[in-house]
N, C-alpha and C positions, 0 to 999 in steps of 0.2 A: 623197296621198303617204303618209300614216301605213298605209293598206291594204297597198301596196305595202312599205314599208319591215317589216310582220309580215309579209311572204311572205319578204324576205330581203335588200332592195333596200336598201344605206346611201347612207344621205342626205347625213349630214352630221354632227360631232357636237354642232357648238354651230349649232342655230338658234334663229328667232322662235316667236312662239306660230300663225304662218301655215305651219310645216314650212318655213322657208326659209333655207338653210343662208347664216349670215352670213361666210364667205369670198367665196361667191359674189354674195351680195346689196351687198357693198363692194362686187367688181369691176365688177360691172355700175352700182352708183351712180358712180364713178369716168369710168366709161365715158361715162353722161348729163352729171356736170359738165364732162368736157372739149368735150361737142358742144354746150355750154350748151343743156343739156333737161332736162326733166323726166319724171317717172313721167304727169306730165298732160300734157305739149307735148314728146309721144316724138319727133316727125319729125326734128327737127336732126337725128337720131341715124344717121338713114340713112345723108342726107348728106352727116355728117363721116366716116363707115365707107369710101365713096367714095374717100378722099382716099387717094391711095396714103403718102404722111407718117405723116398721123393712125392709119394703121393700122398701117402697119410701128412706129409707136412704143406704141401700144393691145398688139400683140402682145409687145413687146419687155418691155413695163411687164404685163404681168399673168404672160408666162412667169416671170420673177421674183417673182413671189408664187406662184405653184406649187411653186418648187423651194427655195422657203429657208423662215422661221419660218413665216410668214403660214397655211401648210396646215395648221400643228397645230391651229387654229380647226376645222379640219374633219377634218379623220382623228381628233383625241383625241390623249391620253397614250400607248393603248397602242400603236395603230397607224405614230403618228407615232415612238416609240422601235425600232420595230424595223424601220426603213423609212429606206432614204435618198436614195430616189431622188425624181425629181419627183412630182406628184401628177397627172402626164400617163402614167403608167406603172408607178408602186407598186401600185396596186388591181388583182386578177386577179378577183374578184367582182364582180357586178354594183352597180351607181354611178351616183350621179346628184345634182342639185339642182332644184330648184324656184324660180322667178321668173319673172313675165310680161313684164319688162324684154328679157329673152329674146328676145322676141319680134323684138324691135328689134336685139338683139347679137348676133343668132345667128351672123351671118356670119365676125364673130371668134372664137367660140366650136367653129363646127364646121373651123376654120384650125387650130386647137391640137387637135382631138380630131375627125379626118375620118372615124371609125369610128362617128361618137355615134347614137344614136337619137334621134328626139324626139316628144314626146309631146304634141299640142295641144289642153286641154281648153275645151271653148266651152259657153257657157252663154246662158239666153237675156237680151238685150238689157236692155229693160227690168227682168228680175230683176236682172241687174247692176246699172244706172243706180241703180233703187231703193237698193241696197244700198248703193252707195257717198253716196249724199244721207244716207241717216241715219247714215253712219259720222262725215262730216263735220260733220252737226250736231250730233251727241251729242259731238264734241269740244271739251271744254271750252277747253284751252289748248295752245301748244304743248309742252307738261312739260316734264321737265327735260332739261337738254340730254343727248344721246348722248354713252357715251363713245369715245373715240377708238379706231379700232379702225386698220384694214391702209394703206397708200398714204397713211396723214392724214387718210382720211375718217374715216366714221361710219356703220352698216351701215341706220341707218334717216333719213339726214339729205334725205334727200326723201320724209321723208313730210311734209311742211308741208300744212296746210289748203287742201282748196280754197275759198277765202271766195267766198260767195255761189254756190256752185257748186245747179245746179237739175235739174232732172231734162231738160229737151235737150239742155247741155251735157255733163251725166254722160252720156246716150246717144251724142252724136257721139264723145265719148272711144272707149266700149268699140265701138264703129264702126271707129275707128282703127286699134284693135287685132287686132278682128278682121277686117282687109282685109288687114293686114301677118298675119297669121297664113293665111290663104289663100293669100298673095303666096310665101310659106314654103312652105307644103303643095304648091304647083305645083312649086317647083324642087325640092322633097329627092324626091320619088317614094319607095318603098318605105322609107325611112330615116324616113318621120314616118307619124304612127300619129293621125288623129283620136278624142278622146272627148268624151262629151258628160255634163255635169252630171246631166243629166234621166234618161240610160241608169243612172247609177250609184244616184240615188236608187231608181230603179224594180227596176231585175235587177243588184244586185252581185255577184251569184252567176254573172252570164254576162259580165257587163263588165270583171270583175275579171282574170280566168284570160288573158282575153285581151290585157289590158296588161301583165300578168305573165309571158307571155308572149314577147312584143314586147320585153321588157328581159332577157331570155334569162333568166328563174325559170322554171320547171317546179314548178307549186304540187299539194300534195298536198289533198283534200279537208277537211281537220282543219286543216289552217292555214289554209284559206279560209275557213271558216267562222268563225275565231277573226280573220281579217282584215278582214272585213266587219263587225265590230263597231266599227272605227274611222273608216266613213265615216259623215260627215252623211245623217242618216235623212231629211230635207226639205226643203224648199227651192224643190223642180223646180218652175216655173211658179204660185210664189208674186204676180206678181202679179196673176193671176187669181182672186184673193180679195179685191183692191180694187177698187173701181169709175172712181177715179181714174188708176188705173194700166189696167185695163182699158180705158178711153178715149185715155187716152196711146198706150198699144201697138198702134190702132187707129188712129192719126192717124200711125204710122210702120210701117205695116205694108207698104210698096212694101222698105222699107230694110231690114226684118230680115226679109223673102223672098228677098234678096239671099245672106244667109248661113242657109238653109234653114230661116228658124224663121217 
């Protein structure tokens, strides 16, 4: 996101330290608490989306954060003063946010914005899994509470611990995700754009232009080269430098040939 956003792409103006614009990151948490889910136990989410109720009132409830205070979180001071329309139609430059929740909301999301692109980036299994066990463990406490942000939530109140979370549960998650994100890619056809982690670490010099692209930027050589200083330089199939993990990924390797890795 940050590559994209030095080509020209606005994100958002108040996000996290993950590029995730916290207007968007409320609605979507809003979203999971009303389908009683979570960022970990995504599925309710489907199918409360289902319910023609639950969604006429999902829609009803977030077009009204589009169009009153709530978008100044994300347009900013200056945008948001010289702008009074919804935030489904103030932006003539290219726009967007970032969240894997997405994945699960898209369906309300591309209701309110039937023009959107989407962008589905997959990485491998296990490097995920990994990642997310030492984020958990390296968590010391839940800190301090969030503060109160759009709807009465709080734009990070599902991040709660996964206690005792292990490394096959953290794999069935990004499993989850990425079946619902394939589930996605069959129905939008030319409207979703796959990337991959591992392309980006390896050639962001050819992966880049062409998401830039795809979000209708036209990037000049001098800005990509200044933009590819913002992606993460490593990562791609880090865990192939454990042996632990290497045996893991081998004992689930019928399941992430599933999703081409």
């Amino acid at each position: 996101m940050r590559g994209l956003e030095r080509l020209g792409l606005f994100a958002g103006w108040r996000q996290d330290t993950n590029c995730e614009a916290l207007l968007f990151q409320g609605l979507n948490d809003w979203l999971f608490r009303a389908a009683d889910a979570t960022w970990f136990r995504p599925e309710p989410v489907r199918e409360a989306l289902r319910d023609g109720t639950m969604r006429s009132a999902a829609l009803t409830r977030i077009d009204a954060a589009l169009v009153g205070w709530p978008r100044l979180g994300y347009l900013g001071p200056r945008r948001f003063a010289s702008s009074r329309e919804s935030l489904r139609s103030c932006l003539s430059a290219p726009w967007g946010w970032k969240d894997p929740r997405n994945t699960f909301t898209l369906p309300v999301w591309l209701e309110l914005f039937p023009s959107a692109r989407v962008i589905g980036v997959e990485r491998h299994g296990v490097d995920v899994a990994a990642s997310l066990v030492r984020r958990e463990r390296a968590r010391p406490t839940l800190g301090k509470p969030p503060r109160v942000s759009i709807l009465g939530l709080t734009p990070n109140s599902l991040a709660a611990p996964l206690a005792g979370y292990d490394l096959p549960r953290a794999f069935a998650l990004w499993e989850a995700y990425a079946a619902a994100a394939a589930e996605v890619k069959s129905r939008a056809g030319d409207s979703f754009l796959s990337a991959r982690y591992e392309d980006f670490a390896r050639e962001p010099l050819r992966v880049l232009p062409e998401i830039a692209r795809f979000c209708g930027i036209e990037p000049r050589a001098s800005a990509l080269r200044h933009a590819t200083g913002a992606l993460l330089g490593g990562g791609a199939f880090r865990h192939a430098e454990d042996p632990e993990l290497i045996g893991f990924a081998a004992s689930v390797s019928a399941r992430l040939a599933r999703f081409g890795y």
